[in-house]
C-alpha positions as CSV (number, residue, x, y, z in Angstrom):
1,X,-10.8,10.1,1.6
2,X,-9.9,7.6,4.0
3,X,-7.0,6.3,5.2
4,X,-5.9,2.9,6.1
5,X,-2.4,2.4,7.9
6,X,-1.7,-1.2,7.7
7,X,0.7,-2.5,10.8
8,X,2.4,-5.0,7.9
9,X,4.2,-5.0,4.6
10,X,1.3,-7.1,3.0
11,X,-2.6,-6.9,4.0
12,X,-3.8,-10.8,5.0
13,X,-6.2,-12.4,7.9
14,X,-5.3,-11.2,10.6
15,X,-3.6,-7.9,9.9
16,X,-4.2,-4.9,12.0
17,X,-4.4,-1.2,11.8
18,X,-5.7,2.1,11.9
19,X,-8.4,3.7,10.0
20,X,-9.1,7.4,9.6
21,X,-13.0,7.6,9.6
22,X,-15.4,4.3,8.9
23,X,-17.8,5.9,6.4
24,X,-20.1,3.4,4.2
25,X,-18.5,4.2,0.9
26,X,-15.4,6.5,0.1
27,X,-12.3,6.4,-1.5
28,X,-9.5,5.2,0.4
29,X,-5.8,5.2,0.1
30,X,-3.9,2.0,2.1
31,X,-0.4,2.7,3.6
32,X,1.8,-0.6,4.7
33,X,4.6,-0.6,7.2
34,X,6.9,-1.4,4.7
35,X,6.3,2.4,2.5
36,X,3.9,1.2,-0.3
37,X,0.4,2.7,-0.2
38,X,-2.6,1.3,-2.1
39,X,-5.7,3.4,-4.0
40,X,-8.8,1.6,-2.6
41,X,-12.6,2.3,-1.8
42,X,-14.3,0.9,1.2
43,X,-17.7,-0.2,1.0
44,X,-19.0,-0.5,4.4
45,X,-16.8,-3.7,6.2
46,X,-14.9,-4.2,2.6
47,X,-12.3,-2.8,1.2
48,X,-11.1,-3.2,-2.6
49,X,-7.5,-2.6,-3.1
50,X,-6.6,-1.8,-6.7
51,X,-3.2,-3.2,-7.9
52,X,-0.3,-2.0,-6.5
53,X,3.6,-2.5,-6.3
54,X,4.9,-3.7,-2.8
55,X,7.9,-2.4,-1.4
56,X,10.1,-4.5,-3.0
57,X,8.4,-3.4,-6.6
58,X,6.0,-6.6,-7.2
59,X,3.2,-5.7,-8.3
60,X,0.3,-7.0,-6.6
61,X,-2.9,-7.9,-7.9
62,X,-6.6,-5.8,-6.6
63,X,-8.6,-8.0,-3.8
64,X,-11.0,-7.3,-1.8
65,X,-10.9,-7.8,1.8
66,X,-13.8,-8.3,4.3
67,X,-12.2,-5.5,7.5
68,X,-13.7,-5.1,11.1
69,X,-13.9,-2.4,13.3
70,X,-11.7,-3.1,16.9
71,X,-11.5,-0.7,19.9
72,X,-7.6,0.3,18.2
73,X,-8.9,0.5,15.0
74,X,-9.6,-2.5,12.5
75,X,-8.5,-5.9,11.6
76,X,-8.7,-7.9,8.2
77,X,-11.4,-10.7,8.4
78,X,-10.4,-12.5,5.3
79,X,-10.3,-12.3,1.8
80,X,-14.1,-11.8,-0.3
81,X,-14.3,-14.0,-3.4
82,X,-14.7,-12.5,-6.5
83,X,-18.4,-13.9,-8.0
């Protein structure tokens, strides 16, 4: 499995983080600064985050984010649209 630790309370463009392995498919699991933690997969330079409930218990719905490797470890390119 790899993990994802998110340097904010909510994954958007722009966020930044640090990634446990960069395989081209696996499970993953998404920790956020603010103590929620996400079940995802990475495909590659996406990752799918199923719902989840924030910190503050909202739930949030599953997107999919386009993620790129940096030299610290990876930053969130922006959302992928569904279709």
């Amino acid at each position: 499995m790899t993990e994802l630790e998110l340097w904010a309370d909510h994954i958007h463009r722009g966020a930044r983080g640090r990634i446990a392995g960069w395989p081209a498919h696996d499970d993953a699991l998404v920790r956020f600064a603010g103590g929620a933690q996400a079940n995802a997969t990475l495909w590659g330079e996406v990752l799918h985050v199923f719902p989840y409930l924030d910190a503050d218990g909202r739930r949030i719905e599953a997107r999919s984010w386009r993620i790129r490797p940096t030299r610290l470890g990876f930053r969130v390119e922006g959302r992928v649209s569904a279709g």
